[in-house]
C-alpha positions as CSV (number, residue, x, y, z in Angstrom):
1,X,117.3,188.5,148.9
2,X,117.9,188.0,145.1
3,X,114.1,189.1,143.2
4,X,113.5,186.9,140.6
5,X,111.8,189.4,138.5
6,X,113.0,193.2,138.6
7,X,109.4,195.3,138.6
8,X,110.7,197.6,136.2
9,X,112.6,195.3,133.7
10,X,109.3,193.5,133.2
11,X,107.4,196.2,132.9
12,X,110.4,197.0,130.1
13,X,110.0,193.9,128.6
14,X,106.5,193.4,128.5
15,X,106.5,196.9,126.6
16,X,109.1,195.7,124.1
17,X,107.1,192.6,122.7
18,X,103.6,193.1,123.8
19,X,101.2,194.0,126.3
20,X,100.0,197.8,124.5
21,X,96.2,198.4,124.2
22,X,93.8,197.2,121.6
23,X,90.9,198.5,120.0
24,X,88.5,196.7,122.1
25,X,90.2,198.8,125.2
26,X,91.7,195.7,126.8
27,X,95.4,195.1,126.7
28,X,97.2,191.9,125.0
29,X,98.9,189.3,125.8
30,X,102.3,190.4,126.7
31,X,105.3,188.6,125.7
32,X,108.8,188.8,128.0
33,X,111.9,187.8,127.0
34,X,113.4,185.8,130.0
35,X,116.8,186.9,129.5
36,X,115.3,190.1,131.0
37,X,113.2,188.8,133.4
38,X,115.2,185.9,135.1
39,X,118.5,186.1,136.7
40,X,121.4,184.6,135.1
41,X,121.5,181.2,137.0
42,X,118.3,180.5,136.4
43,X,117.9,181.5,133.2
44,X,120.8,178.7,132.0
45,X,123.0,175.9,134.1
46,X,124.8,173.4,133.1
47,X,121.7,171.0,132.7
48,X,119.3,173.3,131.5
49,X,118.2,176.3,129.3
50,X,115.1,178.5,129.4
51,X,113.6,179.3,126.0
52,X,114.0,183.0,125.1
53,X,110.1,184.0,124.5
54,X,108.2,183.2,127.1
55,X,104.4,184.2,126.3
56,X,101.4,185.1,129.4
57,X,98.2,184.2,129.7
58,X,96.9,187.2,131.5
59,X,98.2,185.7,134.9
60,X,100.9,183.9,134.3
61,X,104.2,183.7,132.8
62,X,105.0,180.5,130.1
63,X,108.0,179.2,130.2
64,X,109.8,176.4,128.0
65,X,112.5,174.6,129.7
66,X,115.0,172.5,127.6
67,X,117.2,169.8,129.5
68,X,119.3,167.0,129.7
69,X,116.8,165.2,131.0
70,X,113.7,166.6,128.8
71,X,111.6,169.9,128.0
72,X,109.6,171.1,130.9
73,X,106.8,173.4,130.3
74,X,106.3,175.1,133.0
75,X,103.6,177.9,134.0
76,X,104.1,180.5,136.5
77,X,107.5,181.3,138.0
78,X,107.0,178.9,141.2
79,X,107.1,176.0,138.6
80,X,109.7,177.1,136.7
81,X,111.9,177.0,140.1
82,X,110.7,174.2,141.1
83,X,111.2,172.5,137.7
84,X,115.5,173.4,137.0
85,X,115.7,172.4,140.9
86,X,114.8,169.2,140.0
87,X,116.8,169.2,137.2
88,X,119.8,169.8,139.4
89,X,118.6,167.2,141.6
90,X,118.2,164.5,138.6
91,X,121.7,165.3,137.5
92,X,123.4,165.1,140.7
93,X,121.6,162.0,141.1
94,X,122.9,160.6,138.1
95,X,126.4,161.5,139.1
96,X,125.8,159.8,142.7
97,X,124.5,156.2,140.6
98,X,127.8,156.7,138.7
99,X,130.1,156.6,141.1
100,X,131.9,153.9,143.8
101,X,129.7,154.0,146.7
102,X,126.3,153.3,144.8
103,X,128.4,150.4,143.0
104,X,129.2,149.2,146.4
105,X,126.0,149.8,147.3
106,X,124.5,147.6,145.0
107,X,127.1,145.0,145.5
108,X,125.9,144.3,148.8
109,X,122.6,144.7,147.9
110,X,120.9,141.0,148.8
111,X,118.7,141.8,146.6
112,X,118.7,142.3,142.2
113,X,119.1,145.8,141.5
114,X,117.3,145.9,138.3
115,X,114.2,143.8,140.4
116,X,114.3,146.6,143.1
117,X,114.6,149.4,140.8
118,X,111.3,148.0,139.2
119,X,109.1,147.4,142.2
120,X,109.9,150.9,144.0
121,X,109.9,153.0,141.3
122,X,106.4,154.9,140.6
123,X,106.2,155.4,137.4
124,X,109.7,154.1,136.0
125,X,108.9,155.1,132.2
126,X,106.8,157.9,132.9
127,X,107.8,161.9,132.2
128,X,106.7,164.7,133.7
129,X,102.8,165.2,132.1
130,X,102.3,168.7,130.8
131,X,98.9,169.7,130.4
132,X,97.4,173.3,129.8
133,X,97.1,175.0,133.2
134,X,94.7,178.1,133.5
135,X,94.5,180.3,136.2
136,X,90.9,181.2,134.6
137,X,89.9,178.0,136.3
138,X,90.4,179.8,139.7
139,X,89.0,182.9,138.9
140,X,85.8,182.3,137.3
141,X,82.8,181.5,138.7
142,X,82.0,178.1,139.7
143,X,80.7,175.6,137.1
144,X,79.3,172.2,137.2
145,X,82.8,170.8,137.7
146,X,83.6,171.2,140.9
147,X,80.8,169.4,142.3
148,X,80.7,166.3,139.9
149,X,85.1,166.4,140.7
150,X,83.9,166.3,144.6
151,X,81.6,163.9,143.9
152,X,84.1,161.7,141.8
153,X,86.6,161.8,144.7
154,X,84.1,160.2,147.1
155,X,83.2,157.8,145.0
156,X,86.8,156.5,144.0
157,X,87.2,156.3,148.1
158,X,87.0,153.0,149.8
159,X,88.7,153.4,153.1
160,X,92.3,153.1,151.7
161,X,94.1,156.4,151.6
162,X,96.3,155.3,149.0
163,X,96.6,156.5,145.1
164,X,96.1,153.4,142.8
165,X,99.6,153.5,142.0
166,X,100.5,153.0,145.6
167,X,98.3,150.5,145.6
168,X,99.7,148.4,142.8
169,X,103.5,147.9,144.5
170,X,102.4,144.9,146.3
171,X,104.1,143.4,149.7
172,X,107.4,144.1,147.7
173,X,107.1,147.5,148.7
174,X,105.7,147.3,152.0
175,X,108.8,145.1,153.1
176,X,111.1,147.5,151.9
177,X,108.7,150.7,153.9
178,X,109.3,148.6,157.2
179,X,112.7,147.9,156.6
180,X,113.6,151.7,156.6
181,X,114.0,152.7,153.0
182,X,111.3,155.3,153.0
183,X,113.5,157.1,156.0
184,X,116.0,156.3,153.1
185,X,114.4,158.2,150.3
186,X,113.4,160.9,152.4
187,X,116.5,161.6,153.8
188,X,117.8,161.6,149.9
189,X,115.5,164.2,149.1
190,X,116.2,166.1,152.1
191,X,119.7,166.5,151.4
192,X,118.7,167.5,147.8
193,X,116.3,170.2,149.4
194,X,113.5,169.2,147.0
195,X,110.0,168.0,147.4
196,X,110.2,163.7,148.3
197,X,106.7,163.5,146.7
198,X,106.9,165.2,143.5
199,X,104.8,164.1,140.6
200,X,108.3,164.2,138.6
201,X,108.8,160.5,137.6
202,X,111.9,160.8,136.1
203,X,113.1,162.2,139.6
204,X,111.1,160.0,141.5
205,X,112.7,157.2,139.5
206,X,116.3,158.4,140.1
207,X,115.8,159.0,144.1
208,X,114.6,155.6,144.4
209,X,117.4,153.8,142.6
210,X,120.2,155.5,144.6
211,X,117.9,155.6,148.0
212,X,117.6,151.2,147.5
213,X,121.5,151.1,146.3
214,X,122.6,153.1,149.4
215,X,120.0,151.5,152.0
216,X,120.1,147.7,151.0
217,X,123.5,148.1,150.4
218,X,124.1,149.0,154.0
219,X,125.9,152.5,153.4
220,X,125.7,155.6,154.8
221,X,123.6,158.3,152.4
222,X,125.7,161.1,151.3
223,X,124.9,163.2,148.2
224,X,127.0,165.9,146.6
225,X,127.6,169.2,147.8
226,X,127.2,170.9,144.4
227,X,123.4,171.6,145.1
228,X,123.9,173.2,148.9
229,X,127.1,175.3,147.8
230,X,125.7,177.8,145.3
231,X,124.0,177.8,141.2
232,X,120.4,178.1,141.1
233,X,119.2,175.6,143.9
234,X,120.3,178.1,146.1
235,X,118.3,181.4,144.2
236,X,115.7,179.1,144.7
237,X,115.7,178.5,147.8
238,X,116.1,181.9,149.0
239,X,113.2,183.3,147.0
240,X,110.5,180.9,148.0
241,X,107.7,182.4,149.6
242,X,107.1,179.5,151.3
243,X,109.5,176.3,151.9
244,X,109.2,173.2,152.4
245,X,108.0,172.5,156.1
246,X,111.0,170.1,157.8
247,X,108.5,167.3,158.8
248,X,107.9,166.2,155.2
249,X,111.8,164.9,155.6
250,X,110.7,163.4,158.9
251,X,107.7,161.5,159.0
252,X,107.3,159.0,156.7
253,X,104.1,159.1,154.2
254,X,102.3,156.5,156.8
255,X,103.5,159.4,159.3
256,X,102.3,162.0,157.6
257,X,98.8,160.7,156.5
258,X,98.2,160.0,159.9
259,X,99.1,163.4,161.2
260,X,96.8,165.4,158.7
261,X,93.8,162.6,159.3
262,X,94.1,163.9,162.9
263,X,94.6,167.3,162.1
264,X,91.2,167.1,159.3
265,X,89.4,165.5,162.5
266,X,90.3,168.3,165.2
267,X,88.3,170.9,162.3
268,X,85.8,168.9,162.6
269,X,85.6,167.9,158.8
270,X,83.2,164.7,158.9
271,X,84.9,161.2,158.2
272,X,83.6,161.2,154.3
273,X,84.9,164.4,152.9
274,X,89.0,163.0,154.8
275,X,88.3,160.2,152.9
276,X,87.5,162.0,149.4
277,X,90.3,164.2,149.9
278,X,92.7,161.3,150.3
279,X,91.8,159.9,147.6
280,X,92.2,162.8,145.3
281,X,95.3,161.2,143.1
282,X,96.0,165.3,142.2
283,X,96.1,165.8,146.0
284,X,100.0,164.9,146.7
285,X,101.2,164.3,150.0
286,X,103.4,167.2,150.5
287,X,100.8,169.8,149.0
288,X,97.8,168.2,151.1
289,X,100.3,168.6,154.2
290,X,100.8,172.4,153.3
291,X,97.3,173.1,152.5
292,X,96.0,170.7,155.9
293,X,98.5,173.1,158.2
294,X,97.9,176.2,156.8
295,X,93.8,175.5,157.0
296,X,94.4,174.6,160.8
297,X,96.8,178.2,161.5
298,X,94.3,180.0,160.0
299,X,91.8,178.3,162.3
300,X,88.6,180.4,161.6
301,X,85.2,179.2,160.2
302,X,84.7,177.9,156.9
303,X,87.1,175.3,156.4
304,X,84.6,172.7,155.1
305,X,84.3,175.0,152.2
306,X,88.0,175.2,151.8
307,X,88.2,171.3,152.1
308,X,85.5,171.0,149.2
309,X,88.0,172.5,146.6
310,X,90.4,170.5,147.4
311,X,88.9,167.6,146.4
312,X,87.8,168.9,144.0
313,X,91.8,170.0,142.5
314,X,92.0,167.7,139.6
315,X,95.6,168.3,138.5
316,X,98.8,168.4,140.8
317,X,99.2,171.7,139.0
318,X,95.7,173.2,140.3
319,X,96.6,172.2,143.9
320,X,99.9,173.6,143.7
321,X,98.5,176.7,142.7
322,X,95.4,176.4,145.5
323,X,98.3,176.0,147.9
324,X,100.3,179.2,146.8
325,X,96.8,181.2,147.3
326,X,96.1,179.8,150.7
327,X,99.7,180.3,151.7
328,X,99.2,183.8,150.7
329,X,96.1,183.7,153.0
330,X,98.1,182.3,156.2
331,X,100.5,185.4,155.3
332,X,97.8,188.0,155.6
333,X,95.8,186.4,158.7
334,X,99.0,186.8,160.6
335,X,99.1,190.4,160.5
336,X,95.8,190.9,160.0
337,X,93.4,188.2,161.9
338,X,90.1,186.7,159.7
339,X,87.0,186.3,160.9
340,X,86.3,183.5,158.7
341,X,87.0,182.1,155.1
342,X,84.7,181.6,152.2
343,X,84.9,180.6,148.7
344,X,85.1,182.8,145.5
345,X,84.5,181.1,141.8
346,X,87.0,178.5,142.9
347,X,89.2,180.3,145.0
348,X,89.9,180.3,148.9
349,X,88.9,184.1,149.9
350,X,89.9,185.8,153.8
351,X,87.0,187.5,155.2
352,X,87.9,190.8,157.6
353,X,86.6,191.5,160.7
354,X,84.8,194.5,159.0
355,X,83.4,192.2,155.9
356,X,86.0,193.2,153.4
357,X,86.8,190.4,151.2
358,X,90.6,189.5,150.5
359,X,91.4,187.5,147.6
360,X,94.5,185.7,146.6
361,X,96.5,186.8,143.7
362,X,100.1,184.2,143.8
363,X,100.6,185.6,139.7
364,X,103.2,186.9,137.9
365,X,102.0,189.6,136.0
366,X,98.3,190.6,135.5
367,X,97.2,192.7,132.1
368,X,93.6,193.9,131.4
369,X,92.0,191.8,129.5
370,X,88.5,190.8,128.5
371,X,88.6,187.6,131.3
372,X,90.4,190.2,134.2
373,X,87.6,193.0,133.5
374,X,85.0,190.0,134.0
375,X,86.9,188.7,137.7
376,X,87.3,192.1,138.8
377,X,83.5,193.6,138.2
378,X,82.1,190.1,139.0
379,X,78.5,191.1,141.2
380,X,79.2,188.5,143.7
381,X,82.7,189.9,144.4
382,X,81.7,193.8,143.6
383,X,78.7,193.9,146.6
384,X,81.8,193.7,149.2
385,X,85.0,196.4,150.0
386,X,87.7,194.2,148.7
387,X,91.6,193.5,148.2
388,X,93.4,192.0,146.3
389,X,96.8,189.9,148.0
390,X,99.3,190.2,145.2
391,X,102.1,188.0,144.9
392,X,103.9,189.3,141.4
393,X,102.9,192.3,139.1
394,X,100.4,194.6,137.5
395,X,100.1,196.2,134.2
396,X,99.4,200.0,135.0
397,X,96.8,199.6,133.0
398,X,95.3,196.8,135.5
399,X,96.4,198.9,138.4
400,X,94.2,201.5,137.2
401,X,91.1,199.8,136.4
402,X,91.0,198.1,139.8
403,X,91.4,201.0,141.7
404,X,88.2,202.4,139.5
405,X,86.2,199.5,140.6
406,X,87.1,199.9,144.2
407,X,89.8,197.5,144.6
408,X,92.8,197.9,147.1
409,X,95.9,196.2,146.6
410,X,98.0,194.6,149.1
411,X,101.5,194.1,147.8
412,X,103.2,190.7,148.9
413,X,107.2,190.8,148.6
414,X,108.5,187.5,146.8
């Protein structure tokens, strides 16, 4: 399995452009240069190049990503594979919409392309948004926020699971659900291996033209082979901690809703609280179906509190990255059974069956700063035997200082 980041090249490179100690006694930011830190198809493809300096914010890594199709900024390396495999997946869509078939397709399509392009398309001008993302958020302690985003949830919630942009396609896009062309558009993302629910409009945009083309049209879906036989797709792939589970390519988003409403409803979780988190717009389908199954294998007490943050994720990027550190929960729990879970700041914590208190770490590389110190002496954490369940690097510095405060680590492979 192909490591996206060598341990000792990043140390390397962190050394190079930052990341030494400061008079205060608390490291810097490090800067890496992700020639040295990323492998060669990842790093540059035919659609895409990533920036040379990438900066960190104590956690994370910061990358810029400049394509055909746009500049992605993306934060943390899961988003920065996820990001150029959409890329890929744009382009060879583009290529598919250029070609006979999809001209064929739209031919014998009864209905105007242009017209059908408009109603299905989600956000048809729309770009990826990029806001700041801190993983501070996660790792402080709570704040006012999370109960007034809880609260805001509930309160959006009427009974209809659906975001407001679902709800604004109107009967034009019901039809075309019953007639098949969701099965349509995810079996087009299937065969792209990338997520059918992706808060990438441009993508979204692009699947849903040559999805209609191909399924009013009457024709058999076939997309390139490019993405399956080899480039970066295929690093990607194989250095996911965690995939894509198959059913998000077979159920359809009716499907699906219903399976994690039942799923919600055999924890126990009380009608209200499945209602506010389906109605969390930051929530997407195929990250609320990862955090839903994972929360059910798990399968120990303290799921409502799990459920509460959540709703409470205001950004698709905060729910992605409360997905990775669940994920990283379900790891442990399998070889090492929980007695329950609890919350942490804002994070989802594994309780031991001796009290020790596991926390999540799915980073790239951690340095000692002012805002780590603060996480890792924090009195409500510090009162327990801990461990931390890393998912990327330390700074020996780090390393160090949590082992002085009584910290074990618990290494995840990538």
């Amino acid at each position: 399995m192909y490591r996206i980041m060598n341990w000792r090249s990043l140390l390397c490179a962190a050394g190079m452009l930052g990341g030494s100690g400061s008079l205060s006694g608390y490291e810097s930011m490090a800067m890496f240069r992700a020639s040295e830190i990323l492998p060669a198809p990842l790093l540059a493809g035919t659609f895409h190049r990533v920036r040379e300096y990438a900066g960190a914010d104590g956690y994370l890594i910061h990358f810029t990503v400049d394509s055909d199709f746009g500049v992605y900024e993306c934060v943390g390396v899961p988003e920065l594979r996820r990001r150029i495999d959409e890329i890929e997946a744009i382009a060879e869509l583009v290529k598919v919409s250029k070609g006979d078939l999809f001209a064929e397709g739209l031919r014998k399509s009864v209905e105007s392309p242009i017209a059908a392009v408009k109603n299905i398309a989600s956000d048809p001008g729309g770009t990826v948004k990029q806001i700041p993302h801190s993983v501070g958020h996660f790792f402080g302690k709570v704040g006012s926020g999370i109960g007034n985003a809880a609260r805001k949830a509930g309160d959006r919630n009427s009974g209809d699971s659906r975001s407001p942009g679902e709800i604004g396609h109107g009967v034009g896009r019901i039809l075309k659900g019953a007639a098949g062309f969701d099965k349509a558009k995810l079996e087009c993302a299937r065969q792209l291996g990338i997520d059918p629910y992706t808060d990438n409009a441009r993508l979204q945009e692009e699947m849903e033209k040559v999805a209609w083309a191909f399924f009013a049209g009457g024709l058999p879906l076939k997309i390139g082979a490019s993405l399956a036989g080899g480039g970066a797709s295929e690093i990607l792939n194989a250095t996911e901690f965690v995939g894509l589970p198959d059913e998000l390519y077979q159920l359809t988003a009716s499907e699906l809703d219903y399976r994690d409403r039942t799923t919600l409803k055999t924890m126990g979780m009380a009608p209200e609280r499945i209602d506010a988190l389906f109605a969390n717009p930051s929530m997407i389908r195929s990250v609320r179906h990862q955090l839903v199954t994972a929360l059910s294998r798990i399968g120990v007490p303290g799921q409502g509190a799990i459920i509460e943050q959540m709703i409470a994720c205001d950004t698709v990027w905060r729910a992605r990255f409360f997905n990775d550190a669940l994920q990283l929960l379900l790891w442990r729990h399998r070889q090492s059974p929980y007695r329950e879970l609890s919350v942490h700041g804002r994070l989802a914590v594994g309780v031991a069956s001796d009290g020790t208190i596991e926390i999540p770490a799915p980073v790239d590389y951690v340095v000692w700063t002012e805002e780590v110190a603060a996480f890792a002496l924090r009195d409500d954490i510090a009162r327990h035997p801990r461990r931390l369940i890393l998912q990327g690097n330390l700074s020996a510095e780090t390393a160090t200082q949590l082992t002085a405060a009584g910290w074990e680590i618990i290494k995840v492979p990538r």
